[in-house]
C-alpha positions in Angstrom: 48.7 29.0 -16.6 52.0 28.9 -15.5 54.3 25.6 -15.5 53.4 24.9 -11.5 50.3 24.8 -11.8 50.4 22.6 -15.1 52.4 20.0 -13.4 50.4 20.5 -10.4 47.2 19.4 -12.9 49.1 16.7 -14.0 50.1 15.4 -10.9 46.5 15.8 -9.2 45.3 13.5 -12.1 47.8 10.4 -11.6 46.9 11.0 -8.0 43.0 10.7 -8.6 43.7 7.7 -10.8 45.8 5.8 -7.9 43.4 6.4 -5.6 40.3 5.3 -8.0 42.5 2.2 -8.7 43.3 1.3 -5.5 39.4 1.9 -3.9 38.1 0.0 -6.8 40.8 -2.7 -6.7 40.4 -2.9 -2.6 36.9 -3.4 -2.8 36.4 -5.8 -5.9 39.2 -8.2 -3.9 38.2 -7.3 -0.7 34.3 -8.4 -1.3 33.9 -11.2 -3.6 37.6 -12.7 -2.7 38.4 -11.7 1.0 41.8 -10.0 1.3 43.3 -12.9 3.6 42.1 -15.9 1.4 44.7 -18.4 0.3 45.9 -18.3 -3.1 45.2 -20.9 -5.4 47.8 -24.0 -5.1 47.3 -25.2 -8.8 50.0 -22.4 -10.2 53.1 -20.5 -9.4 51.3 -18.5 -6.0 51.7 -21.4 -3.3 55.3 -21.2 -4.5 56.1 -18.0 -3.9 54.1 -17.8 -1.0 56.6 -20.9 0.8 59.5 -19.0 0.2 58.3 -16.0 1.4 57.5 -17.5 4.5 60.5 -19.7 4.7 62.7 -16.7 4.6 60.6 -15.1 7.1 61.4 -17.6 9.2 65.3 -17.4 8.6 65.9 -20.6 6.2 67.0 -18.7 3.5 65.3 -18.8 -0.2 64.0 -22.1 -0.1 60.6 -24.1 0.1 58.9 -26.3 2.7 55.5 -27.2 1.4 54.8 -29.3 5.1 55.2 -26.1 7.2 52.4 -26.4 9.6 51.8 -22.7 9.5 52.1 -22.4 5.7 50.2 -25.1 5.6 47.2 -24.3 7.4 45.2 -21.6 5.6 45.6 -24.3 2.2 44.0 -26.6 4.2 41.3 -24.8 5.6 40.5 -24.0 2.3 41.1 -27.0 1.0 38.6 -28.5 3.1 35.4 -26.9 0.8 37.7 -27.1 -2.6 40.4 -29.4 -2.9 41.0 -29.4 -6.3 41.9 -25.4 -6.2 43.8 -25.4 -2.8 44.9 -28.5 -1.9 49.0 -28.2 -1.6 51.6 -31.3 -3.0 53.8 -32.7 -0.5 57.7 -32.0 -2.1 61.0 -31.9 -0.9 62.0 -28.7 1.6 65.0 -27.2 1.2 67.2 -24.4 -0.7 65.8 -23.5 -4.5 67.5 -21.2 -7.3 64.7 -21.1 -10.1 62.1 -18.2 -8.3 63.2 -15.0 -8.8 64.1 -13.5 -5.1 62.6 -9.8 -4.8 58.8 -10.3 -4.5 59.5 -13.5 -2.1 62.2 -10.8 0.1 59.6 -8.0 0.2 56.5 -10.6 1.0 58.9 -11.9 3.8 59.4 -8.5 5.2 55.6 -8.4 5.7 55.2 -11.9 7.4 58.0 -10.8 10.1 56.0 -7.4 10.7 51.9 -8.9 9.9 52.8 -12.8 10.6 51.4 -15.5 8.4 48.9 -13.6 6.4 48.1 -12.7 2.7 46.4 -9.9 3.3 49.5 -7.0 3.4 51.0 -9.0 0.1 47.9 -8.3 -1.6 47.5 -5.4 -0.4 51.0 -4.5 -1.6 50.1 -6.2 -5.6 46.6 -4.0 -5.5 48.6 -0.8 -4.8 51.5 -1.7 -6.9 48.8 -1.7 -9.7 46.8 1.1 -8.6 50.4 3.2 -9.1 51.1 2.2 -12.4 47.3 3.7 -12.9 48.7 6.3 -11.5 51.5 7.0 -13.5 49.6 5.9 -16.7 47.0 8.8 -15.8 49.3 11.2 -14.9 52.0 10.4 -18.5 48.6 10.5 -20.6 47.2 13.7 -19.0 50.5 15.3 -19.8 50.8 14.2 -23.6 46.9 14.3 -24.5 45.2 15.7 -21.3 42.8 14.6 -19.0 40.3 13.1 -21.0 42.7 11.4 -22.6 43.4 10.0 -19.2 40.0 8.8 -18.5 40.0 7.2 -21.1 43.1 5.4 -20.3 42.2 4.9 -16.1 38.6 3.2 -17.8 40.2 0.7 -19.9 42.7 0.0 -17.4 39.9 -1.0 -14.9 38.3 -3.1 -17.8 41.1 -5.3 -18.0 41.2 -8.2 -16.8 45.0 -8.7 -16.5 45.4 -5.9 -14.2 42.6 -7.2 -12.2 43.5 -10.2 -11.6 47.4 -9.7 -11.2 45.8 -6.9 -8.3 44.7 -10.0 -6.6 47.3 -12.6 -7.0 50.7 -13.6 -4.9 52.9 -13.6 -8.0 55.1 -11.0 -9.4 53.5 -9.1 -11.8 52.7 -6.3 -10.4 55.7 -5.8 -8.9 57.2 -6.3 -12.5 54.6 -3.9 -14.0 55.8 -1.0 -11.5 59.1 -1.3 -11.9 58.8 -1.8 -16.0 56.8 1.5 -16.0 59.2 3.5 -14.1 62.1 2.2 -16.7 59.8 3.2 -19.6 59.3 6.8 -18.2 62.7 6.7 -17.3 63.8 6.2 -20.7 61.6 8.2 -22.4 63.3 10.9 -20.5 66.6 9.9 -21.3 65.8 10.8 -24.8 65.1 14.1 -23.8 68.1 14.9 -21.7 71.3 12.2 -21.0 72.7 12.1 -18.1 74.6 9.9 -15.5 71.6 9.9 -13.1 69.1 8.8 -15.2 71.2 6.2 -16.4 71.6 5.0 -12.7 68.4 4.7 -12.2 67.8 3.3 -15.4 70.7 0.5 -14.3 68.5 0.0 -10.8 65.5 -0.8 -12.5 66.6 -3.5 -14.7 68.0 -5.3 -12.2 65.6 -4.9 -9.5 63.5 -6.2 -12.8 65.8 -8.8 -13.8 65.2 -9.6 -9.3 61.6 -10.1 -9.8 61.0 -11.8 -13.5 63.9 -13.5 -14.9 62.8 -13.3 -18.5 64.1 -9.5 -18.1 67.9 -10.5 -18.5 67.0 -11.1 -22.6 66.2 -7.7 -22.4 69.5 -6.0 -21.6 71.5 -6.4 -24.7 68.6 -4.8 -26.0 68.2 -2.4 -23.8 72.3 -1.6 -23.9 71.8 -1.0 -28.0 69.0 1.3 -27.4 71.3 3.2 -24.8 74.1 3.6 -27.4 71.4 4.1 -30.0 70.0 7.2 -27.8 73.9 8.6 -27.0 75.0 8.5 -30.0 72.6 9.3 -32.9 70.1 11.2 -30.6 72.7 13.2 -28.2 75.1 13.5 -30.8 78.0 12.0 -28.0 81.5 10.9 -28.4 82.4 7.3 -29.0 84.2 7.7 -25.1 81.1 9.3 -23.5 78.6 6.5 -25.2 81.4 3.8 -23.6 81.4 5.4 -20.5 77.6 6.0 -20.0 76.7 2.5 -21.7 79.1 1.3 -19.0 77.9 2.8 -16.1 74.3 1.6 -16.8 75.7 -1.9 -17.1 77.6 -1.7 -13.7 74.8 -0.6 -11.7 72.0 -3.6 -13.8 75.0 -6.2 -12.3 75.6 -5.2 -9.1 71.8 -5.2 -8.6 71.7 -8.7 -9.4 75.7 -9.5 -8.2 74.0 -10.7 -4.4 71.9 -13.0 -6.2 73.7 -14.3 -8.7 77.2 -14.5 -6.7 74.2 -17.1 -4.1 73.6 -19.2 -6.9 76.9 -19.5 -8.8 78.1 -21.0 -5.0 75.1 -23.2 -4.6 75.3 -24.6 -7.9 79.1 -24.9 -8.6 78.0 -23.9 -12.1 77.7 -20.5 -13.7 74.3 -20.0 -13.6 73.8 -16.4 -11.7 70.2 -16.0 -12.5 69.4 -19.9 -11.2 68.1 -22.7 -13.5 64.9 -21.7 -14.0 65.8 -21.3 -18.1 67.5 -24.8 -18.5 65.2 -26.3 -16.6 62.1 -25.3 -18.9 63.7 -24.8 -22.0 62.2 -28.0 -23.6 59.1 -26.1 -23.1 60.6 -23.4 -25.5 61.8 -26.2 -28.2 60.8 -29.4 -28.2 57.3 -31.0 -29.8 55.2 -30.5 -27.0 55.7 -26.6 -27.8 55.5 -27.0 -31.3 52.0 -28.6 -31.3 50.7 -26.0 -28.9 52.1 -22.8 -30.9 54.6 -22.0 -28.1 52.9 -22.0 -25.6 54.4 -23.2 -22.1 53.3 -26.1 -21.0 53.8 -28.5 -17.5 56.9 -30.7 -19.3 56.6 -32.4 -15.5 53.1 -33.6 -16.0 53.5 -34.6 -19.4 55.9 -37.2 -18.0 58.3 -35.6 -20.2 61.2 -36.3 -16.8 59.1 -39.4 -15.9 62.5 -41.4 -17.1 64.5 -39.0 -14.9 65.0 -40.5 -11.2 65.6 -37.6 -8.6 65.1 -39.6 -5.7 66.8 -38.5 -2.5 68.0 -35.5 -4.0 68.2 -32.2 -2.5 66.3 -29.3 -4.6 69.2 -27.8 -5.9 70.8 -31.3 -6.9 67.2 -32.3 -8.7 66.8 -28.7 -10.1 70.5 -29.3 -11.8 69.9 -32.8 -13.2 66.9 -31.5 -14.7 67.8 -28.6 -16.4 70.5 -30.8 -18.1 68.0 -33.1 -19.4 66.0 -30.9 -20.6 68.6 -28.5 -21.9 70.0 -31.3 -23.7 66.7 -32.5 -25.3 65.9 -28.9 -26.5 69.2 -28.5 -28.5 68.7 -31.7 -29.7 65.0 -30.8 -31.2 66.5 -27.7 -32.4 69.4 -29.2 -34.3 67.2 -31.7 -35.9 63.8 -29.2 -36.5 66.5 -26.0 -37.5 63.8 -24.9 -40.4 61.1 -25.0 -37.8 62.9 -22.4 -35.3 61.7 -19.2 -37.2 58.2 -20.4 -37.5 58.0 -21.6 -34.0 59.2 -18.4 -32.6 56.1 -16.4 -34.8 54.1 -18.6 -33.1 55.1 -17.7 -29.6 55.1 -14.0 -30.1 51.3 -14.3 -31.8 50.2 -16.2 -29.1 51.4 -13.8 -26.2 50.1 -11.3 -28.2 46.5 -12.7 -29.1 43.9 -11.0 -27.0 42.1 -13.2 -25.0 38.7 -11.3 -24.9 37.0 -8.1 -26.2 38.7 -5.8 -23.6 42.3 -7.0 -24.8 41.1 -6.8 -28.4 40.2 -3.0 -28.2 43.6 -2.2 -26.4 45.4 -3.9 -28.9 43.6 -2.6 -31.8 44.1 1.0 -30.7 46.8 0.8 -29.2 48.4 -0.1 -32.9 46.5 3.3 -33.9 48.4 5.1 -31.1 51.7 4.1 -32.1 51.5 5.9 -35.2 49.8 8.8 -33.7 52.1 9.7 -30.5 55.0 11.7 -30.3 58.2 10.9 -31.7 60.2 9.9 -28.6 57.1 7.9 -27.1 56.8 6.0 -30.5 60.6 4.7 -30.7 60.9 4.3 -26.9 57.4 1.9 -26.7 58.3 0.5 -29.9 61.9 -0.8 -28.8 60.4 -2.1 -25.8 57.6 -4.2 -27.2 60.3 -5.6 -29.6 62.9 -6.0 -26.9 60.2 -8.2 -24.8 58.6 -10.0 -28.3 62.2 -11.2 -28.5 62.5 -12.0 -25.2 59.1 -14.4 -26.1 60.2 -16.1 -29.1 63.5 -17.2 -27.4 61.8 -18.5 -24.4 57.8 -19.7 -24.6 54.6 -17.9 -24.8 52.2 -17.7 -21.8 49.3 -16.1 -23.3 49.9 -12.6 -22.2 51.5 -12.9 -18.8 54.7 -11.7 -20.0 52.4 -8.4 -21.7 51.7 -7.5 -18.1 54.9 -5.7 -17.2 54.1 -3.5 -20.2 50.3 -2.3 -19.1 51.6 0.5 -19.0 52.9 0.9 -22.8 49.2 -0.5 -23.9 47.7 1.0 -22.3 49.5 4.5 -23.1 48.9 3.9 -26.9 45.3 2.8 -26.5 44.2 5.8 -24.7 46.2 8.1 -27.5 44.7 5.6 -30.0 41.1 6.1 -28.7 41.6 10.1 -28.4 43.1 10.3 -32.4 40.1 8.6 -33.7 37.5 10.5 -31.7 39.5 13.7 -32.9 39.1 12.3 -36.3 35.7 11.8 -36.4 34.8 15.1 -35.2 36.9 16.6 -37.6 35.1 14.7 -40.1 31.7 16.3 -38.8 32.6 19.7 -38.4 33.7 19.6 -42.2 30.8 18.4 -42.8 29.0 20.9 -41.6 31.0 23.6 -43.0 30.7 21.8 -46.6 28.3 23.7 -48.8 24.9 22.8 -49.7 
């Protein structure tokens, strides 16, 4: 078979998985949730949503919970479950802790749908259904198509990419564009060049645009690019400069738009907003301590109920409380320093504790596949995992939402995982059947 029609195999197999994915996805949301049914308004949806819509309507990235339009499909809802859909009365205005690409991209399809959720969770179930896609069509071409099945079935059985298919948060579009950076990396191991490494620049900051968490992953990330130059490609000390550089440069001028809007609006450095000063007592204080690192509502804890922000803009009340609680996590970690490495063991085990019996059979054989794939997969899945555990035990664990951008990688490993040990137990019969009597 010649090399077309290989990659023509490969190819029709990430595009059979996409559109399994996508049908499957479309119909599971479609019938038991209804495609245009408001989000819940007890977590971070009902936020996004706002500032989708507010931009849409030309106010910039800000929030206005007492829109009438935003307003009316919560209530309607709202008026058979208020507990789930009911939506808190805040103050409007300008914000700088939500990252800004999933909000632009959802505002682009208010202006062309109007006030809808359908075409935003449309675009989360197809975003999902690619990275099926591309996970199909990677594990076809490293262990072949049943290989892939197996990958595309336990992809479906997970929850996380189910319900992330269905939500108006930015997972998915986090997922996509972490998968593309893998496989982009994987094939800068292969070959180095100055495209690849422009793309690979794109991706982390339209990635550091949608989750903010992925700006702890660029040092790493610019180590594992020097790493690659110069032990793998055997480069000069100039050439690893200059390509290290060039992947830098095109990361910040991703994010320069963004972070050039904040550093004005808050008269502080603080390109990628307040978001991480504002929850970092979450990260380091008691409260995280006695719930193994995992995030928690500081807000609702009336752990700011002594902190008055009363006629204050957004912006202003987003600043005074990141400084509180800024200043209370350095505090708790100057006094509990011998509890630091603990509590960061802690986070990471807790993101990566599976939550049912799907999550523990992609973990468990996922493990197997990293010792059983090929040599680039296994250092570039390897320096990622580590690159986003360390991302976890700097910030706060939220149970495996910040596994979801690396589906892809799990998923990957428990499909090779899966295919070893089937391999291995039919080795083990056919020697057994060839063993003497």
């Amino acid at each position: 078979m010649s090399n077309t029609a290989i990659s023509r195999q490969y190819a029709s197999c990430g595009i059979a998985a996409f559109l399994l994915t996508a049908t499957v996805y479309f119909c599971w949301v479609g019938l038991r949730f209804g495609m245009n049914s408001a989000p819940s308004a007890t977590g971070d949806e009902s936020s996004y949503d706002s500032m989708a819509w507010e931009l849409s309507c030309g106010h910039g990235f800000a929030v206005n919970y007492d829109a009438p339009a935003f307003r009316a499909p919560y209530n309607k809802a709202a008026t058979t479950q208020p507990e789930l859909f009911t939506v808190s009365s805040s103050p409007s205005g300008l914000i700088t802790f939500r990252p800004p690409l999933f909000s632009t991209i959802a505002a682009g399809l208010n202006v062309v749908f109007g006030r809808q959720f359908y075409a935003t969770r449309s675009l989360n179930v197809l975003l999902m259904a690619a990275t099926a896609g591309l996970l199909a069509w990677y594990v076809c071409r490293e262990a072949g198509s049943a290989a892939a099945v197996i990958a595309i079935v336990f992809y479906l059985l997970d929850v996380r990419s189910r319900l992330y298919a269905r939500s108006l948060l930015t997972e998915p579009l986090a997922c996509f564009l972490a998968t593309l950076l893998t496989l982009t990396l994987l094939g800068l191991v292969d070959h180095i060049n100055r495209r690849r490494m422009i793309v690979a620049g794109l991706l982390t900051g339209a990635s550091m645009l949608t989750r903010s968490i992925v700006v702890l992953w660029l040092p790493g990330l610019t180590i594992f690019l020097c790493f690659v130059a110069r032990r793998i490609h055997k480069q000069t000390w100039n050439a690893v400069a200059g390509n290290t550089a060039l992947f830098l440069a095109v990361t910040l001028a991703v994010v320069a738009p963004w972070g050039i809007r904040n550093i004005v609006l808050l008269d502080r450095f603080s390109p990628m907003g307040t978001q991480g000063l504002m929850e970092l007592s979450a990260g380091y204080s008691d409260v995280a301590w006695d719930n193994n690192g995992v995030w928690q509502n500081l807000g609702a804890k009336g752990f700011f109920d002594a902190v008055d922000t009363s006629g204050m803009s957004n912006v202003e009340s987003e600043l005074v409380i990141a400084d509180v609680s800024s200043a209370r996590a350095f505090e708790w970690i100057s006094n509990n320093f011998v509890k630091l490495i603990p509590l960061a063991v802690m986070k990471i085990s807790s993101e990566f504790r599976p939550q049912n019996v799907v999550e523990f059979f992609v973990l468990m054989f996922a493990l197997i596949g990293l010792f059983n794939s090929g040599r680039t997969a296994t250092l570039v899945f390897s320096v990622l995992l580590i690159i986003n555990a360390f991302s976890i035990a700097l910030t706060w664990s939220v149970e495996g939402r910040f596994l979801v951008p690396q589906l892809f990688i799990l998923h990957a490993l428990c499909a090779v995982g899966v295919w070893s040990c089937l391999h291995g137990v039919q080795s083990s019969l056919n020697r057994t059947k060839r063993a003497p009597e």
